[in-house]
C-alpha positions as CSV (number, residue, x, y, z in Angstrom):
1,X,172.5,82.3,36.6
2,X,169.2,82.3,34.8
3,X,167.4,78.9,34.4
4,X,167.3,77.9,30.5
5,X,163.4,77.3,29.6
6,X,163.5,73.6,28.1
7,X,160.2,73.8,26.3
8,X,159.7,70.1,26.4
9,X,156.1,70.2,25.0
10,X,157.3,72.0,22.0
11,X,160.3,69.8,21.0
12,X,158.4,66.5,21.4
13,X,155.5,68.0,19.5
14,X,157.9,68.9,16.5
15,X,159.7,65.6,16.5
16,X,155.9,63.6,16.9
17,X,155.1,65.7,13.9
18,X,158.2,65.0,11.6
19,X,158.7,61.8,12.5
20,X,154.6,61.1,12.3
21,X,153.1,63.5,9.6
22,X,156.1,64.4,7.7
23,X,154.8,64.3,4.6
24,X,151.6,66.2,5.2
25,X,151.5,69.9,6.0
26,X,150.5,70.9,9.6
27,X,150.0,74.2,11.7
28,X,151.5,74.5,15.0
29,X,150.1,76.9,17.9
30,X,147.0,77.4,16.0
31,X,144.0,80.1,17.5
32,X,140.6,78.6,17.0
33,X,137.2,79.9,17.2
34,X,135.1,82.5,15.6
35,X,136.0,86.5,15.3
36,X,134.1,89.0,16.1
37,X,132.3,89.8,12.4
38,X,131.7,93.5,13.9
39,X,135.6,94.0,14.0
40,X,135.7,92.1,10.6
41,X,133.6,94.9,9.4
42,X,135.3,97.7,10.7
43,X,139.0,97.0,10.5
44,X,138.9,93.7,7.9
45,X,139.7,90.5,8.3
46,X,143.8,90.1,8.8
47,X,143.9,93.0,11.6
48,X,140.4,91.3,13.5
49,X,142.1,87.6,13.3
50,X,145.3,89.6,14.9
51,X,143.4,91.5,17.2
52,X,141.2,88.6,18.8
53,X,144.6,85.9,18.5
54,X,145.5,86.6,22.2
55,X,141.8,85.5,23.6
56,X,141.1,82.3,21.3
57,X,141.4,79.3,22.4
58,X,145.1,77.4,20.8
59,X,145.5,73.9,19.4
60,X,149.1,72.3,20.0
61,X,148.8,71.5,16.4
62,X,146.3,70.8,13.1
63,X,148.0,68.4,10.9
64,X,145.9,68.7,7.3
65,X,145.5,65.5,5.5
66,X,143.6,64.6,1.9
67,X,140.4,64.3,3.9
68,X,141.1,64.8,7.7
69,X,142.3,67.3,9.8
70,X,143.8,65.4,12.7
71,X,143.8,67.7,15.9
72,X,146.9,67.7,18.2
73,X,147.7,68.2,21.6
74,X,150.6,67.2,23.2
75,X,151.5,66.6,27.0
76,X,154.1,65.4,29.0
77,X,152.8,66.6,32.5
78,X,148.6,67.4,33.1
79,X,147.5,64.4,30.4
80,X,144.2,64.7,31.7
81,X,144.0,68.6,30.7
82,X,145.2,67.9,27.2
83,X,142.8,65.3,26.8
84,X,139.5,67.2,28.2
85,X,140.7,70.5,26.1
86,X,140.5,68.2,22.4
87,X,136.7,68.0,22.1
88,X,136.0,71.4,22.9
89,X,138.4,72.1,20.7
90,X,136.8,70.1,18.1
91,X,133.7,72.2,18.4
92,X,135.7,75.3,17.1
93,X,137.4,73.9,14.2
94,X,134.9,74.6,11.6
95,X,134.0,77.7,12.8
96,X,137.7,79.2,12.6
97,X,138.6,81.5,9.7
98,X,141.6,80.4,9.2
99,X,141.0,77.0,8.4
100,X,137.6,77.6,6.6
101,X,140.3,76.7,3.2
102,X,140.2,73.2,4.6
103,X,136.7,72.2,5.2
104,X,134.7,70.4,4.6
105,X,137.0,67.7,6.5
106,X,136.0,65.1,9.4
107,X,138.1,66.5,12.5
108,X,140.1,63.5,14.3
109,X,142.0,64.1,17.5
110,X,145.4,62.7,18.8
111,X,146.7,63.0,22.2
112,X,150.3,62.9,22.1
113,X,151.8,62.4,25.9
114,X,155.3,61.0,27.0
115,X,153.4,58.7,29.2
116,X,150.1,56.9,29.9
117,X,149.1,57.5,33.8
118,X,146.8,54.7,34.2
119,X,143.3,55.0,32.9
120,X,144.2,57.7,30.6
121,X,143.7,55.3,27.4
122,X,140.0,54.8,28.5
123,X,139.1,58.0,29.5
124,X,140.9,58.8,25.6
125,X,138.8,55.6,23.9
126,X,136.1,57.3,25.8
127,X,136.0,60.9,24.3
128,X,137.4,59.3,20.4
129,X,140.2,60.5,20.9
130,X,143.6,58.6,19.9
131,X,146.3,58.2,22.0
132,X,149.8,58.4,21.1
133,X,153.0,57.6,23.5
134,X,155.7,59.4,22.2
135,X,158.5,59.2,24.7
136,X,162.4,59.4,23.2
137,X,165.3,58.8,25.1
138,X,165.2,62.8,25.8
139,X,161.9,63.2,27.2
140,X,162.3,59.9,29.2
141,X,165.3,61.9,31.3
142,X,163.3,64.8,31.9
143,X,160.4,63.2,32.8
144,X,162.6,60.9,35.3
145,X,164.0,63.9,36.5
146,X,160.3,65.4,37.2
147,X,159.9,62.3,39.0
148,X,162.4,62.5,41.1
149,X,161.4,65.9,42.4
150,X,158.7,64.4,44.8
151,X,161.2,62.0,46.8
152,X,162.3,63.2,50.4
153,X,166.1,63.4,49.0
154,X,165.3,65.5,46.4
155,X,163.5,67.9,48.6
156,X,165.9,68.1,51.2
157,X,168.6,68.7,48.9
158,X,166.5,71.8,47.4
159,X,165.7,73.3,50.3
160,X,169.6,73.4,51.6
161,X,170.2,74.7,47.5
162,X,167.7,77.3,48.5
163,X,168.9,78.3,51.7
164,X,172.5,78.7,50.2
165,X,171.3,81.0,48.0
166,X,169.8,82.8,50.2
167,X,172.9,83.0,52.5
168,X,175.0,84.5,49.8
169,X,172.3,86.9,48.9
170,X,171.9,85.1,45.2
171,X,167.9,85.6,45.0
């Protein structure tokens, strides 16, 4: 039997952005950075934006307020790479086509994570960027469950899953 894909990032980032920003209108999985004006040129602007998507850099999220646009990533596991991507990511903002219909605006930047391993709020205070815990009952099982992966039961009880499976010629 195939294993379901959970996409737990993408379900707590919706629910952080109903429940948070509701009444505001925000982009999810949005390409920043500049295109290539040569491609502009030559095939115009919708087909270069398309054409260059795959290789920009992608925000979680850009939530568009009256006079900020508040930059989102969200993390449940790898914190640290959420957080280190959001200045850089900063950098691009105003240079991104797509949201040139919003600027000028002051760029904020929110770190939404299901958990804070320690020192990520100072290393987050650090860089200005705001950190937001957003762990429902949901995300609190999974992430238990992640947790659990790492114990010596857990293992043991995978590897004689995976040798099953071998035995009866499943994988």
């Amino acid at each position: 039997m195939a294993r379901k894909s959970r996409q737990v990032e993408t379900r707590m980032l919706s629910e952080y952005l109903l429940a948070n920003y509701g009444k505001f209108s925000y982009i999810m999985d949005v390409p920043l950075g500049l295109v290539d004006e040569k491609i502009m040129a030559a095939q115009g602007y919708q087909q270069a934006i398309n054409a260059a998507r795959p290789f920009r850099p992608r925000a979680d999220a850009i939530v568009i307020l009256p006079n900020y646009l508040v930059l989102v990533e969200a993390k449940v596991w790898n914190t640290v790479n959420g957080l280190a991507k959001l200045p850089l990511y900063k950098t691009l903002v105003p240079l991104t086509p797509e949201l040139k219909q919003y600027m000028p605006r002051e760029v904020l930047m929110e770190l939404v994570a299901g958990s804070a391993p320690s020192n990520l709020s100072l290393m987050a205070e650090a860089q200005g960027v705001k950190l937001r815990i957003y762990n429902p009952p949901w995300l609190k099982e999974v992430v238990d469950g992640m947790n659990k992966y790492w114990t010596p039961e857990y293992q043991a009880a995978r590897q004689e899953k995976l040798a099953l499976r071998e035995h009866f010629g499943l994988e």
